[in-house]
Steps between C-alpha positions, in 0.01 A plus 500: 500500500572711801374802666179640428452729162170585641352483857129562547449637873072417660382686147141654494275606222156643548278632270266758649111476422301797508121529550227780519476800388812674595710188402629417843737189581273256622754159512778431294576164273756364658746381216821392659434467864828447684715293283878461510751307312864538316593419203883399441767604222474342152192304630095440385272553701174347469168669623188315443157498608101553372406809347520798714710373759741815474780343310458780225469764752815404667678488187410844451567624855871367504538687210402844650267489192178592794539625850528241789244577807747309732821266533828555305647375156886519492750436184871383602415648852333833421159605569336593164269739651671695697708571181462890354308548129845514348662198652207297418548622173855381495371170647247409266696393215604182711155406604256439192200284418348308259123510472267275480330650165799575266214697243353694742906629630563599186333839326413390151583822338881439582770282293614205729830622462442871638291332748805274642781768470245812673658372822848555401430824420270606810727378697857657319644149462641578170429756181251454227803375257583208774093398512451356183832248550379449890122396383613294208718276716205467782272356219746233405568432866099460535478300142375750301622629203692821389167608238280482792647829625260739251198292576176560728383268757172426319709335254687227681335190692463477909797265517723832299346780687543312867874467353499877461377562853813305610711713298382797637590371851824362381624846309589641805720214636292469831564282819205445565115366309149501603369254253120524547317199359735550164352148309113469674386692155719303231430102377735265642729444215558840543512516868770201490711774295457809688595270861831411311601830387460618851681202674771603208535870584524410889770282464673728232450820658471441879204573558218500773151423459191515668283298300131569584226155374189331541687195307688257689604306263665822360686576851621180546702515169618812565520619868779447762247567802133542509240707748161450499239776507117491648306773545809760570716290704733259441384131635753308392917570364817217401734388269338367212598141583343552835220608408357296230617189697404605824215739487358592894192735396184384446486801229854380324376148522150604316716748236737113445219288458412727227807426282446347148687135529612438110409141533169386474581177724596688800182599709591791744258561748297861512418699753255729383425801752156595573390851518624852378775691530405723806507870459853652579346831636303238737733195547411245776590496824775244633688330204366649178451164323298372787169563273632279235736239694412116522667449807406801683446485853388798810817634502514595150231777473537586902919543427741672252800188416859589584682554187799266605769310354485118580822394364721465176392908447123407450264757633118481536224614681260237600419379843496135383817506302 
């Protein structure tokens, strides 16, 4: 692992909301607020964090797949958007995505085959007689089978149709994969699968992931480095190791604690945080866990933490770190 695939540059999402009559912008919902990060040739990267942190939303911005409101997103040192129509176009082959709901990414009026190989044809990789071979050998790769091809997605099980949502990522031979929560909505047999096949294809085909959870347990097995998300910025970012040895963040330290132990005679102790989420188009002053922190003192709602690396390339933002 060397230089960076993908470098994300103080990124910004907002959502507008509109109010009254004529619909005017009366605050925005402030997604990804500010967040920056790289992620490395032929490496995973983990993002984790509570629902509606922005980890989806970045996904999606990196991707070009939604406007950006501020910051920069650059693959092997060019700046996505300030790319034409057309050379995005010729771009987006190497930068793909897996979604979270593999029914609801596929149209159910469409064979799974056709639905794999449109992208070779949209895109004027190869003819229509070059398709059939190129989607047939993408199935095996992805462990399904060569009669699976004429089927609809209504007739395979989640496990099969998240497989196809890989294939369709993997048809084009990309560099680089968003994998948004691609196992939260299977059962762990099936999860334990899925995780293999794509530690199999990254190590067979080179590949770079950012691999977006709310499952540590997941990102551990997987992940070369992991950030951590709250509320639109990122608290907390280290090697693997690091991290789940080492946390610094009260937030990481609560999201640990958390962690299923597979043996009933080790007690691990919880930290359960009090309070809700706070509203991202209102955040809190200061630190934005302050609301929620145990060890929260004055300085924490009165001043925004230094995002700062404190050795062995572990960054966090947290006064008390």
């Amino acid at each position: 692992m060397s230089e960076a695939l993908i470098r994300v540059d103080r990124l910004k999402k907002y959502f507008p909301i509109r109010g009254g009559v004529f619909q005017r912008t009366v605050g925005y919902v402030k997604a990804v607020d500010g967040v920056s990060f790289d992620i490395r040739k032929g490496e995973s990267f983990g993002l984790v964090g509570e629902s509606g942190c922005g980890k989806s939303t970045i996904g999606r911005t990196i991707l070009r797949l939604g406007d950006k409101t501020e910051g920069n997103v650059f693959f092997n040192g060019q700046d996505i958007y300030k790319l034409r129509k057309e050379e995005m176009r010729k771009l987006r082959p190497k930068l793909q995505i897996v979604f979270q709901d593999p029914f609801g990414s596929l149209n159910p009026r469409i064979k799974v085959g056709e639905a794999i190989g449109e992208a070779l044809l949209d895109h004027g990789v190869t003819d229509r007689k070059e398709v059939r071979r190129r989607v047939l050998q993408t199935l095996e790769i992805c462990g399904l089978a060569s009669y699976h091809y004429d089927r609809y997605p209504h007739e395979f099980s989640g496990g099969q149709r998240q497989r196809i949502g890989i294939a369709r990522a993997l048809i084009l031979n990309p560099d680089f994969i968003v994998a948004d929560e691609p196992v939260s909505a299977l059962d762990v047999s099936i999860q334990a699968q899925i995780i293999n096949l794509l530690s199999d294809l990254q190590r067979e085909q080179s590949l770079t992931y950012l691999f977006i959870s709310h499952d540590l347990s997941v990102v551990e097995h997987l992940c070369n480095r992991v950030g951590v998300m709250y509320l639109g910025s990122m608290v907390e970012l280290a090697g693997k190791e690091e991290l789940f040895q080492n946390p610094l963040h009260p937030y990481t330290k609560a999201l640990m604690s958390a962690i299923p132990v597979p043996d009933p005679t080790v007690k691990r102790e919880r930290i359960v945080l009090k309070g809700d989420i706070p509203s991202p188009a209102n955040p809190p002053s200061g630190c934005k866990f302050h609301t929620r922190c145990p060890i929260a003192t004055d300085i924490c709602s009165q001043k925004v933490p230094e995002y700062r690396n404190v050795g062995h390339d572990h960054w966090v933002a947290c006064h008390l770190a």
